[in-house]
N, CA, C and O atoms as a GROMACS GRO file, in nm:
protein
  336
    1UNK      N    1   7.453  34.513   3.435
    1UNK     CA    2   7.375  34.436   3.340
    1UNK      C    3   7.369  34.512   3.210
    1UNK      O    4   7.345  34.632   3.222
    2UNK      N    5   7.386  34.465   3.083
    2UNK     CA    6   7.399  34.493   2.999
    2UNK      C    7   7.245  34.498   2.917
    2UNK      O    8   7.159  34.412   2.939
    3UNK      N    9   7.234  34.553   2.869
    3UNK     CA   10   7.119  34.578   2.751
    3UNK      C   11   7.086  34.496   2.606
    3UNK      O   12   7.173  34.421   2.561
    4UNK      N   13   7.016  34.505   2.568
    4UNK     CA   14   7.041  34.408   2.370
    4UNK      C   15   7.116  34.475   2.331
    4UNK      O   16   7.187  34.401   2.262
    5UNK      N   17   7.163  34.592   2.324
    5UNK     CA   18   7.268  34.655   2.215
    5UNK      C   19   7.422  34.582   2.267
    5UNK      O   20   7.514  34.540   2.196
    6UNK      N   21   7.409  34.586   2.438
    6UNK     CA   22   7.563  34.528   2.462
    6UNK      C   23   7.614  34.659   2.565
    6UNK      O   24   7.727  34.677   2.609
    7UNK      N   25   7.502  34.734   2.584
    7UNK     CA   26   7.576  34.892   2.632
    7UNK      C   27   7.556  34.846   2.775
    7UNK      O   28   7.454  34.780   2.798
    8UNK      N   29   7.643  34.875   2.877
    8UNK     CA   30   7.641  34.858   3.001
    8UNK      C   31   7.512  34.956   3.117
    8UNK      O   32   7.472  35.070   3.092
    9UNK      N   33   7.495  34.921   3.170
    9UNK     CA   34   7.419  34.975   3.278
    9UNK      C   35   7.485  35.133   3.324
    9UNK      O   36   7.603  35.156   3.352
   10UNK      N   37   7.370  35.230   3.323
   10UNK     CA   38   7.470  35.373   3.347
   10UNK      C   39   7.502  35.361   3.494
   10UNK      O   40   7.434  35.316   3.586
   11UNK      N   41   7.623  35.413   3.491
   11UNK     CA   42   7.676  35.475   3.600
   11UNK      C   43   7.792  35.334   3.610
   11UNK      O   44   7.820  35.306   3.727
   12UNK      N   45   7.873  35.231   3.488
   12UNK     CA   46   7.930  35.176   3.516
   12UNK      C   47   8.030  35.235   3.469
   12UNK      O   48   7.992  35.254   3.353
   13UNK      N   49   8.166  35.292   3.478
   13UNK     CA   50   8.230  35.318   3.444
   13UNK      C   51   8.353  35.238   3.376
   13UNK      O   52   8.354  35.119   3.408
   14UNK      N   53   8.466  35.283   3.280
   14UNK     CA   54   8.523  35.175   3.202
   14UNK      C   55   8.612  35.117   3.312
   14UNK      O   56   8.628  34.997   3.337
   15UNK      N   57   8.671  35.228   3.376
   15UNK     CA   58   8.784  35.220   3.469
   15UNK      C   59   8.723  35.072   3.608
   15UNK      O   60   8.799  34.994   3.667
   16UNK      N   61   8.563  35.080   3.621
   16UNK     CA   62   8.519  34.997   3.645
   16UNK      C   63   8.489  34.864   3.638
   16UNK      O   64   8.501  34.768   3.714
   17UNK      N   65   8.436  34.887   3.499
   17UNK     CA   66   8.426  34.718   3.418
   17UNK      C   67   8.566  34.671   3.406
   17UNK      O   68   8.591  34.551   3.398
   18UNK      N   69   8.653  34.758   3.404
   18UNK     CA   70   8.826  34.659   3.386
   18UNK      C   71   8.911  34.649   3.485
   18UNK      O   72   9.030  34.623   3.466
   19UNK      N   73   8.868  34.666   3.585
   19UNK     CA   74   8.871  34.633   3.725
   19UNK      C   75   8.796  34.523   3.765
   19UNK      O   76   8.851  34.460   3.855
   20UNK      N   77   8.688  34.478   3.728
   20UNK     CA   78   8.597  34.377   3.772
   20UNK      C   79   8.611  34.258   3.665
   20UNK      O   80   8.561  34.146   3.677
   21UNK      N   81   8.699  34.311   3.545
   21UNK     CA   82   8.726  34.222   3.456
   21UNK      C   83   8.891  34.145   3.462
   21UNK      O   84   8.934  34.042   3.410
   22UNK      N   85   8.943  34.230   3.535
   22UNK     CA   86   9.065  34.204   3.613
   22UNK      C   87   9.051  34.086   3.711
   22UNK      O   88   9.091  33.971   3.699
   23UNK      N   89   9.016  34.117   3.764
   23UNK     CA   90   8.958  34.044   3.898
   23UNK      C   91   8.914  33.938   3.785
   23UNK      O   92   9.007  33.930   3.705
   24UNK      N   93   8.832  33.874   3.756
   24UNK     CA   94   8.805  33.728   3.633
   24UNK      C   95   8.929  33.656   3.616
   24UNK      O   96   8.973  33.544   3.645
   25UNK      N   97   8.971  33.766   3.556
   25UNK     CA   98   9.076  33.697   3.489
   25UNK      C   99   9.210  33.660   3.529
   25UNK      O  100   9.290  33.582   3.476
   26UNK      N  101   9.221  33.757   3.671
   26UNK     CA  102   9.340  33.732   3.777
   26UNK      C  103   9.487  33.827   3.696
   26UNK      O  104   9.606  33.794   3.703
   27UNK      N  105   9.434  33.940   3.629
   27UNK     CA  106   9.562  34.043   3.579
   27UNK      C  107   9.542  34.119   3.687
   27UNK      O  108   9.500  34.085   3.797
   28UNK      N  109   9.576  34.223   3.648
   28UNK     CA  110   9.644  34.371   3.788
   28UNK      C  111   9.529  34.443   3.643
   28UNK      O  112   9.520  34.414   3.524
   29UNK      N  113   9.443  34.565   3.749
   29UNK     CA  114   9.384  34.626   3.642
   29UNK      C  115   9.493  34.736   3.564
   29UNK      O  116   9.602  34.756   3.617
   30UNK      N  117   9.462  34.793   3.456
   30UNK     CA  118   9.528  34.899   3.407
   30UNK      C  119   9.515  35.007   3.486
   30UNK      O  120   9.415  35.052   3.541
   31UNK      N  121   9.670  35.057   3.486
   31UNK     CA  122   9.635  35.224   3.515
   31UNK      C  123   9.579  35.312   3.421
   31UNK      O  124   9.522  35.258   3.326
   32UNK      N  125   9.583  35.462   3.426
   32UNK     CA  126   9.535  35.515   3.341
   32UNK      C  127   9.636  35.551   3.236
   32UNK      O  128   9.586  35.598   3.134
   33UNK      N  129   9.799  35.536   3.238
   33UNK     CA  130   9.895  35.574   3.162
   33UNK      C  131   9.896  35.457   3.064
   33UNK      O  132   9.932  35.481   2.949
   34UNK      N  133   9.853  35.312   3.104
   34UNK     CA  134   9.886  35.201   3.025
   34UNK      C  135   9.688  35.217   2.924
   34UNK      O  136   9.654  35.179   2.812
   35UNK      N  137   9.634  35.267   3.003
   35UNK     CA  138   9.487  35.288   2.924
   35UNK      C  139   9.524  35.394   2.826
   35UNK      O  140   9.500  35.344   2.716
   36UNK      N  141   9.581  35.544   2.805
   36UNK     CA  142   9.584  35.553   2.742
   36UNK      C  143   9.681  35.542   2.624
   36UNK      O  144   9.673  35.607   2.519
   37UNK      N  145   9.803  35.425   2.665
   37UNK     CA  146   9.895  35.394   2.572
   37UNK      C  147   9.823  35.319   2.444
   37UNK      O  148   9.836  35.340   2.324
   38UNK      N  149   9.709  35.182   2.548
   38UNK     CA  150   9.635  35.108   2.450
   38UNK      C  151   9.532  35.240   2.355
   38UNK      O  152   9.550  35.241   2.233
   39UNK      N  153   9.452  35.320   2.399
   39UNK     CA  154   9.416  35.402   2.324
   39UNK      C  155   9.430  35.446   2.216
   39UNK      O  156   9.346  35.451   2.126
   40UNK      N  157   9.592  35.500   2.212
   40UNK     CA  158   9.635  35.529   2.124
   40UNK      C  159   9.718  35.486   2.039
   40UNK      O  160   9.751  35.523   1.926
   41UNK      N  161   9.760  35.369   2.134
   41UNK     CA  162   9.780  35.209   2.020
   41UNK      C  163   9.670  35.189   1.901
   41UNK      O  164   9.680  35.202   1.780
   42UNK      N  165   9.550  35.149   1.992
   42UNK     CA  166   9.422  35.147   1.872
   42UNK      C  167   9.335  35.249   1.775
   42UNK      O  168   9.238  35.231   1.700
   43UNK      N  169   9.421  35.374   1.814
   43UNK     CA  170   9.400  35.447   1.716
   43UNK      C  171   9.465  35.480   1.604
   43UNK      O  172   9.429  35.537   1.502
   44UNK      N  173   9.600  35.421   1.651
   44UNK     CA  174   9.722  35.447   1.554
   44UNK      C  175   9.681  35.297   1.453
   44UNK      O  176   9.688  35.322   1.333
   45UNK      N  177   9.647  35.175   1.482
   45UNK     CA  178   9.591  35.125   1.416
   45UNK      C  179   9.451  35.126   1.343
   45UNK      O  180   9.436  35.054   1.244
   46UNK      N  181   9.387  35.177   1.371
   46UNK     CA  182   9.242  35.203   1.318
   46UNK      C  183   9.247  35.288   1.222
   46UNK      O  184   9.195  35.260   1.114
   47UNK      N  185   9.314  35.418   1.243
   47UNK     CA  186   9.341  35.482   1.138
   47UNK      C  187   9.433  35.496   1.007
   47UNK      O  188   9.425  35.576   0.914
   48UNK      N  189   9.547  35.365   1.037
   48UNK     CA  190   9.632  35.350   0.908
   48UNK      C  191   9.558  35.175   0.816
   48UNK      O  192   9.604  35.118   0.717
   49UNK      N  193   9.438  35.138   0.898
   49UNK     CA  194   9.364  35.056   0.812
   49UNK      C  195   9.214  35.012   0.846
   49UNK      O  196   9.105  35.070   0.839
   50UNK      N  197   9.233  34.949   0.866
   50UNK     CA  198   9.071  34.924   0.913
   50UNK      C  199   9.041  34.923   1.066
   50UNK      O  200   9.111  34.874   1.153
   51UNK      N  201   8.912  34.992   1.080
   51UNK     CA  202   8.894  34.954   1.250
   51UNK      C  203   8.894  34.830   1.317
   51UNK      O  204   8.899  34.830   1.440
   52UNK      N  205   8.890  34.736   1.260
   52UNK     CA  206   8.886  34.597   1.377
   52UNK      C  207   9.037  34.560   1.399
   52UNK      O  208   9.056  34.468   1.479
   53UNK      N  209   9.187  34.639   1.320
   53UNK     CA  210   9.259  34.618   1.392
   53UNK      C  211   9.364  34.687   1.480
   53UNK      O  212   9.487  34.691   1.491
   54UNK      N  213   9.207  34.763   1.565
   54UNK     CA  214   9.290  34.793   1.679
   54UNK      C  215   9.266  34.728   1.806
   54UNK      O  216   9.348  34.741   1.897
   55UNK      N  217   9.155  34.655   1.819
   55UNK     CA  218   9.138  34.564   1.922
   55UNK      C  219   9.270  34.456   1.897
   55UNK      O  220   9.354  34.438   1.985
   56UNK      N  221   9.276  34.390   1.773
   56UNK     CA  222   9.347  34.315   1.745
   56UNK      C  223   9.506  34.340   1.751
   56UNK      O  224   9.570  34.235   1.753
   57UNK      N  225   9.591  34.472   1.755
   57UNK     CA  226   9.678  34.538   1.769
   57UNK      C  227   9.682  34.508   1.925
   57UNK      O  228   9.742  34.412   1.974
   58UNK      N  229   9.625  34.582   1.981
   58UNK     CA  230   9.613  34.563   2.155
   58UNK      C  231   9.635  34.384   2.190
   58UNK      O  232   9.722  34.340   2.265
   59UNK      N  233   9.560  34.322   2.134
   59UNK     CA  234   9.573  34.197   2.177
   59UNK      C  235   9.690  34.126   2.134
   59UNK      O  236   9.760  34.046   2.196
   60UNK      N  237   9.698  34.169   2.014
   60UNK     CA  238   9.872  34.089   1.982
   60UNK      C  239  10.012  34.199   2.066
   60UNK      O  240  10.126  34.154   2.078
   61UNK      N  241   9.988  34.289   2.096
   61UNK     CA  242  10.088  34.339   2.193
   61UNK      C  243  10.095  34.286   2.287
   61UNK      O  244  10.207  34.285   2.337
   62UNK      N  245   9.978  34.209   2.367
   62UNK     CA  246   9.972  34.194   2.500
   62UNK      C  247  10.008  34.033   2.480
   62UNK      O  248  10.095  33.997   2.559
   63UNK      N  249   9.969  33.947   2.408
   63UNK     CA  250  10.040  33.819   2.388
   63UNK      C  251  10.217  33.821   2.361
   63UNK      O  252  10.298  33.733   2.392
   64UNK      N  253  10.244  33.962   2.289
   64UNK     CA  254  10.418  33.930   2.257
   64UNK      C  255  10.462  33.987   2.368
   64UNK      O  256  10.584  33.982   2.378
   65UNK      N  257  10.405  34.041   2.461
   65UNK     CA  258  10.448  34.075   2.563
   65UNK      C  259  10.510  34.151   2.562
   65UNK      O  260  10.629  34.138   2.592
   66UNK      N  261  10.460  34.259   2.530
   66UNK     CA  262  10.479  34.413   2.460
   66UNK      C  263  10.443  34.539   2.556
   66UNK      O  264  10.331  34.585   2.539
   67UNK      N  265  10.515  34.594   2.644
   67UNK     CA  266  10.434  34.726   2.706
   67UNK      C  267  10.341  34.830   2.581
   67UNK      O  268  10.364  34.884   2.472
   68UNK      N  269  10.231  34.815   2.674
   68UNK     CA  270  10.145  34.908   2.554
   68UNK      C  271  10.252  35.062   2.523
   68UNK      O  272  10.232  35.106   2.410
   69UNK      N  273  10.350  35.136   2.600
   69UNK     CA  274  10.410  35.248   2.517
   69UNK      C  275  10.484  35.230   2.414
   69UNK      O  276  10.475  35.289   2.306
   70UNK      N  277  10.575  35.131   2.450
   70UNK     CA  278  10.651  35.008   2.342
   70UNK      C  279  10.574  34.984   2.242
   70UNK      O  280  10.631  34.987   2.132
   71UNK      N  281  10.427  34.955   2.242
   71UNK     CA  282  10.388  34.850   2.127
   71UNK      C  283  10.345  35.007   2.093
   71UNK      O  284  10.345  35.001   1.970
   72UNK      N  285  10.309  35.141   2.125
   72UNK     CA  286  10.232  35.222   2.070
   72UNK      C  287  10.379  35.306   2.001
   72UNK      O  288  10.351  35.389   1.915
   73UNK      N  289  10.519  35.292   2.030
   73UNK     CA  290  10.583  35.353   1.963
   73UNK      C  291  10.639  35.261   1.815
   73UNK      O  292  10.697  35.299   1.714
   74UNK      N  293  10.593  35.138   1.855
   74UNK     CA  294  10.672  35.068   1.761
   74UNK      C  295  10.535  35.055   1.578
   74UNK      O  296  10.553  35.033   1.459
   75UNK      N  297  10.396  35.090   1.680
   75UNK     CA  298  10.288  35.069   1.579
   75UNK      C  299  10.332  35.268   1.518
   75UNK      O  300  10.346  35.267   1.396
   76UNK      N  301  10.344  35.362   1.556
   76UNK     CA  302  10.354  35.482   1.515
   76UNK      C  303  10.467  35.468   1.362
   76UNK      O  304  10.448  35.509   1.248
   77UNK      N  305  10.592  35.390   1.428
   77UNK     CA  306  10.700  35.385   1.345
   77UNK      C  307  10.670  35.282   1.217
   77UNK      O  308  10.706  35.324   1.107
   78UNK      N  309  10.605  35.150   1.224
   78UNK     CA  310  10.521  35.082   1.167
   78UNK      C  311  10.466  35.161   1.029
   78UNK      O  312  10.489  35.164   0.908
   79UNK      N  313  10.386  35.220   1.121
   79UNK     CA  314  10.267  35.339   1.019
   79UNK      C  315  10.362  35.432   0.957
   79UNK      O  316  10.332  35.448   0.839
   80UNK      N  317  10.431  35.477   0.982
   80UNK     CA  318  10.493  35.609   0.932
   80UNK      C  319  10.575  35.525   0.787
   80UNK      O  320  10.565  35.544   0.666
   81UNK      N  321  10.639  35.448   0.852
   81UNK     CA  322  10.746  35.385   0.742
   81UNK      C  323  10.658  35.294   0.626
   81UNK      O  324  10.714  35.274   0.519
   82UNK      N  325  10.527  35.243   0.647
   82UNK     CA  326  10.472  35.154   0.555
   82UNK      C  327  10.446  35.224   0.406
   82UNK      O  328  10.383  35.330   0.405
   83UNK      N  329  10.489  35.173   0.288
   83UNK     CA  330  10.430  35.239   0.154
   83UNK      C  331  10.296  35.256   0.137
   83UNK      O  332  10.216  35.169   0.173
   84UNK      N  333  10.266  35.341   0.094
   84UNK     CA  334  10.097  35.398   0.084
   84UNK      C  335  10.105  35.348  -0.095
   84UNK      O  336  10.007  35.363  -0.167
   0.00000   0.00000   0.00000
């Protein structure tokens, strides 16, 4: 059960909630290699612009049907090559 802020109940863990959010939605949960591909997918986006698109990065990888290492090498190369 969640709180007014939105913060989960302690002792739920993430590896938890996306397992039980798996199960909803009928995916396979993440391992921890594809957790931290998205990670650092959404950091590689957050930090070459604004933070809201790294949720949004993650989610358009997973619609083009993108392995998160794939989408996290292709967002690195992305970033590197874009004009500042």
């Amino acid at each position: 059960m969640s709180d007014e802020t939105g913060s989960q109940a302690p002792g739920t863990t993430a590896q938890q909630w996306l397992a039980g959010f798996a199960d909803v939605i009928g995916a396979p949960a993440p391992g921890e290699d594809v957790i931290e591909a998205l990670l650092d997918l959404a950091g590689v986006a957050a930090h070459d612009s604004e933070r809201i698109a790294a949720p949004i990065a993650c989610w358009m990888a997973g619609i083009a049907g993108v392995e998160p290492a794939e989408a996290l090498e292709r967002a690195r190369q992305y970033a590197a090559g874009r004009p500042r």
